[in-house]
matplotlib code that plots the C-alpha trace (Angstrom):
import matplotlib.pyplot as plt

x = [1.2, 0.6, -1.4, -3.6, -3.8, -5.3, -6.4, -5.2, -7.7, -8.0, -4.8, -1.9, 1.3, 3.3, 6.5, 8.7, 12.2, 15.4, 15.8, 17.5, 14.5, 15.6, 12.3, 13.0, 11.5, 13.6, 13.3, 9.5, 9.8, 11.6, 9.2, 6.3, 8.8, 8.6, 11.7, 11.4, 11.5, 15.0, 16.0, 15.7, 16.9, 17.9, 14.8, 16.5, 17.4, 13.9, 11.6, 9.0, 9.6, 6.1, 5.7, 7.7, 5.5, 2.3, 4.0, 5.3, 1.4, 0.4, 2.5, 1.8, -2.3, -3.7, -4.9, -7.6, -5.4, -5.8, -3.8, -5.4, -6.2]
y = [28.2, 27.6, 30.2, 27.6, 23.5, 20.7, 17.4, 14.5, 12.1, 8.7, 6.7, 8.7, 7.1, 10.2, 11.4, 9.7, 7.9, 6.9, 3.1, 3.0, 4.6, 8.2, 10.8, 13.5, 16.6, 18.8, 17.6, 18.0, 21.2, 22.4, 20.5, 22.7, 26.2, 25.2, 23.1, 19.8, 16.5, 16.1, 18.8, 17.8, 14.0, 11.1, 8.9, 5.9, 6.5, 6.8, 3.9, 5.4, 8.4, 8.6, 10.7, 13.4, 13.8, 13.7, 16.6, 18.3, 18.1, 18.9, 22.2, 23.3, 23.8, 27.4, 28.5, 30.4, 31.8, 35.0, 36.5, 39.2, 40.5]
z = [9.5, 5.4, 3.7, 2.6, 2.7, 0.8, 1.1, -0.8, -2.2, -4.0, -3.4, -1.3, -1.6, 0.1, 0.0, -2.2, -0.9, -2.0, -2.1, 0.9, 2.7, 2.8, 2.7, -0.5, 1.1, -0.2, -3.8, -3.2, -1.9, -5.1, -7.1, -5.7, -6.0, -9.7, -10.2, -12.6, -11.5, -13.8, -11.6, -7.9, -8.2, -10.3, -11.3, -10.7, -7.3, -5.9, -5.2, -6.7, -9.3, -10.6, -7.4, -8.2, -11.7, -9.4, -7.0, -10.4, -11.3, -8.1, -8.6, -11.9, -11.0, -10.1, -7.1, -6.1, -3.0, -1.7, 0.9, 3.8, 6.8]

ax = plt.figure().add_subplot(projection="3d")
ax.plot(x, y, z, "-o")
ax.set_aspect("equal")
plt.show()
């Protein structure tokens, strides 16, 4: 279970693919452990890389999160 979730709002255009259709979760998963797009995959392989800056974005704001019990 996530220690916290949010909802996306305004257009959602999901996870982003490689042009032959492949899902890059891992890439986003990186993306939101702080990694740069640059750094999990090729622009030019993925049908739309604007979606790894949103997930970069996404990554980069703060959280109000607090963890107990």
């Amino acid at each position: 279970m996530p220690g916290a979730t949010t909802t996306a709002s305004g257009t959602w255009r999901g996870i982003p693919h490689t042009k032959t259709g492949k899902k890059l979760e891992v890439p986003v998963k990186r993306l939101m452990q702080g990694a740069t797009p640059t750094q999990v995959a090729d622009p030019s392989s993925i049908d739309d890389p604007d979606l790894l800056e949103f997930y970069a974005a996404f990554a980069a704001l703060p959280t109000n999160i607090s963890v107990g019990r």
